[in-house]
C-alpha angles and dihedrals in degrees: 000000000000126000115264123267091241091046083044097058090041090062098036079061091080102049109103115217142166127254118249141177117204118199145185136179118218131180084226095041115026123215113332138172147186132193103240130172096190112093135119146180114258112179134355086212108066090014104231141147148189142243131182122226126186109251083229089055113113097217084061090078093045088051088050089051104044097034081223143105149155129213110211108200096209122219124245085261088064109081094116091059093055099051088050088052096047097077138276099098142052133286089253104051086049087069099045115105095012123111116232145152134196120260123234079264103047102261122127113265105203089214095206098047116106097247134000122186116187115211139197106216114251097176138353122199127195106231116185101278096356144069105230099203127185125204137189111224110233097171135026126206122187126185133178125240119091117276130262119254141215124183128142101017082305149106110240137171140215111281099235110248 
């Protein structure tokens, strides 16, 4: 028998991870973006990773239709990027006030986030709620600054040390 949903969210709580947007750029959709934590690394060679996109997530469209996309791992001084990504405005006004650029393939580059890797998608797999969706990096982008954090249903930061 599985945990509950409600026990399931509790644990995941204290999991720390970092703060990505991931982006793509359609000719149906237009640039688009969504604030996600779940990414991961996948292989060194050929260097790819993953990220996971609820099935009900509009960029997910725009991914499925571009074959492209790009995770931005957003610096400790981007909170506020990642809360207008998160939802609860258009596509459009996610994009106001953020400096970007387009990849050699097309995928929003945030300009002031720590690192950006734009992918080209290898393989996408419906699991339960969720896209699983593999890319294969083609461009790396590292900045310096320190990451943004999110653990226990809160941003958080690097203790200096």
């Amino acid at each position: 028998m599985a945990v509950s949903v409600d026990d399931f969210k509790k644990a995941l709580q204290l999991w720390a991870s970092g703060v990505t947007v991931v982006t793509t750029q359609s000719e149906k959709f237009g640039v688009q973006g969504m604030t996600v934590t779940a990414f991961s690394s996948v292989s060194v060679n050929p260097p790819q990773v993953l990220v996971c996109i609820n099935q009900a997530a509009d960029t997910g469209e725009g991914i499925q239709e571009s074959e492209h996309f790009a995770v931005n791992v957003l610096t400790v001084d981007q909170q506020e990027v990642s809360n207008q990504f998160a939802g609860g405005c258009s596509q459009q006004e996610r994009f106001e006030n953020v400096n970007w650029s387009a990849s050699a393939n097309g995928a929003p580059i945030l300009n002031d986030s720590l690192m950006s890797l734009s992918c080209k998608v290898v393989n996408k797999v419906l699991v339960g709620t969720h896209w699983v969706i593999i890319g294969e990096v083609e461009e790396s982008i590292c900045r310096s600054n320190s990451p943004l954090l999110y653990y226990s249903g809160a941003y958080r930061q690097l203790a200096e040390g």
